[in-house]
ZADO-1210 file (C-alpha; in nm, 4 decimals, padded with zeros to 6 digits):
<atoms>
<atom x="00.0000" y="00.0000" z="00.0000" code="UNK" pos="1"/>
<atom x="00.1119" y="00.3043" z="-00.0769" code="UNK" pos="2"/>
<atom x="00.0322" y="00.6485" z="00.0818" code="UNK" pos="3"/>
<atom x="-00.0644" y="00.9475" z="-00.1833" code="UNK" pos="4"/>
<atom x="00.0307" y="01.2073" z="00.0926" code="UNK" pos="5"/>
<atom x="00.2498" y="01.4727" z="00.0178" code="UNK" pos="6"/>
<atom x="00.5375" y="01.6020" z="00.2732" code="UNK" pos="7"/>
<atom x="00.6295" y="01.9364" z="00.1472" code="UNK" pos="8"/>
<atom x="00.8973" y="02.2044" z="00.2870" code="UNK" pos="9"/>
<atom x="00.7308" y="02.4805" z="00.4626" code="UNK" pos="10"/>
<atom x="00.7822" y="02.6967" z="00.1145" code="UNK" pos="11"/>
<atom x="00.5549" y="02.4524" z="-00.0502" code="UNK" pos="12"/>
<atom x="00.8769" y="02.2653" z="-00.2154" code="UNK" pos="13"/>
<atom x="00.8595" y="01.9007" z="-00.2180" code="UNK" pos="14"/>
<atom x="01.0248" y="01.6587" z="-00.0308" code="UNK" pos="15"/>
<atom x="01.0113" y="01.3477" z="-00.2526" code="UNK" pos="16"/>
<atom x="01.2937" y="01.1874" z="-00.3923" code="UNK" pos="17"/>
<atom x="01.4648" y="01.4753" z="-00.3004" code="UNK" pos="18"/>
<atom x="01.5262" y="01.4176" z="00.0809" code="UNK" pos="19"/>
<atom x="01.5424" y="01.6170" z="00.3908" code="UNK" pos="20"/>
<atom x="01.7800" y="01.8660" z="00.3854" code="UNK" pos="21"/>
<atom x="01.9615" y="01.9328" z="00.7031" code="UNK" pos="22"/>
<atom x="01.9960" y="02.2723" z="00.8443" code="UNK" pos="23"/>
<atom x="02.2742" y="02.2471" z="01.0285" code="UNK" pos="24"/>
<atom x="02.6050" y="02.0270" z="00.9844" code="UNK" pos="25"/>
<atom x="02.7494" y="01.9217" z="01.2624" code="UNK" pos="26"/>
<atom x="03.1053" y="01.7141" z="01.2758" code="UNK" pos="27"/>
<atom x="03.2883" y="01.4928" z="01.5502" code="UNK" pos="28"/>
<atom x="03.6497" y="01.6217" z="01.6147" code="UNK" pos="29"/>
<atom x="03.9590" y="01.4255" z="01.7336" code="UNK" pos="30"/>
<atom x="03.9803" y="01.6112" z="02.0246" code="UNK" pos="31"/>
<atom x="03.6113" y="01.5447" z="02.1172" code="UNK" pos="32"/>
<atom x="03.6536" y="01.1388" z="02.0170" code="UNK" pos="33"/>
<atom x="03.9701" y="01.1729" z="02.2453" code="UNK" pos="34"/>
<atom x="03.8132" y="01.2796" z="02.5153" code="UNK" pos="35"/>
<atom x="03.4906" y="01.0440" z="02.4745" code="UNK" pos="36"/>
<atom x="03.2470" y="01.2735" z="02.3706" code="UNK" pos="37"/>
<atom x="02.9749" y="01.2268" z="02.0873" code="UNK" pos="38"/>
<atom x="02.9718" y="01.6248" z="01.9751" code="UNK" pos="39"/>
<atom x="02.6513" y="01.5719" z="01.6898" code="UNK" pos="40"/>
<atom x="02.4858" y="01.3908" z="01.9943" code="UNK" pos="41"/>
<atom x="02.5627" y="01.7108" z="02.2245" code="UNK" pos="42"/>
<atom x="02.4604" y="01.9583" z="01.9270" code="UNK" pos="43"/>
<atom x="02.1191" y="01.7630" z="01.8380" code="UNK" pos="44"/>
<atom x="02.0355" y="01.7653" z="02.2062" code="UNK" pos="45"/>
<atom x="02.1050" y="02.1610" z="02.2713" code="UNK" pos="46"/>
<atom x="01.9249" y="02.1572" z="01.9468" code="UNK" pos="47"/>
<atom x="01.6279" y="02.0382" z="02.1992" code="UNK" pos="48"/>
<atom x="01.6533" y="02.1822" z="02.5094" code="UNK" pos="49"/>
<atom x="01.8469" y="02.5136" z="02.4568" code="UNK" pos="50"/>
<atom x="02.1283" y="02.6201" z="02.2839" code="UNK" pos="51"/>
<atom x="02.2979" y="02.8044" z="02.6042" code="UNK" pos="52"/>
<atom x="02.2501" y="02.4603" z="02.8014" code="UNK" pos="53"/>
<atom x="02.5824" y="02.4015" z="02.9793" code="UNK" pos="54"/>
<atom x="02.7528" y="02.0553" z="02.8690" code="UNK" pos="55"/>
<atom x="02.7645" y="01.8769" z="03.2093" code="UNK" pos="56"/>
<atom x="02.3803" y="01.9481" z="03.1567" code="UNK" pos="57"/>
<atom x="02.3905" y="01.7708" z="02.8219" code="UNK" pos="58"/>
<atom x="02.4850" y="01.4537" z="02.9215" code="UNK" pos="59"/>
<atom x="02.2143" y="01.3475" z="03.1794" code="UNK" pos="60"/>
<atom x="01.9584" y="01.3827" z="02.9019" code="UNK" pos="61"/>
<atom x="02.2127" y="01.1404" z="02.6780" code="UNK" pos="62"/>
<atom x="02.2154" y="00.9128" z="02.9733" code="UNK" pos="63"/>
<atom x="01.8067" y="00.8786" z="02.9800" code="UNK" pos="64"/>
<atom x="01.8414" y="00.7617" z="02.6398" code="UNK" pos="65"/>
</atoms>
């Protein structure tokens, strides 16, 4: 079965066979892999709750997960 809904961008422009495009890029740095960290996980997550959210703040939301 398929589904004849359309998902459009917000400017009308399809979405079809074209994708979601992301807003933001995000990339993991050596330092951050070093040091243990997942940095897109961190970003997506202030992405969520607030982009001023302290890290040590961050990572009892990651921990929930």
């Amino acid at each position: 079965m398929i589904s004849g809904i359309g998902v459009f961008y917000p400017d009308k422009k399809p979405t079809q066979q074209v994708g979601i495009v992301p807003d933001k890029v995000v990339y993991a740095t050596i330092e951050g892999l070093r040091n243990g960290r997942d940095e897109v996980l961190e970003d997506g997550i202030r992405q969520i709750i607030g982009a001023d959210t302290p890290l040590p703040d961050i990572w009892p939301a990651i921990a929930k997960w």
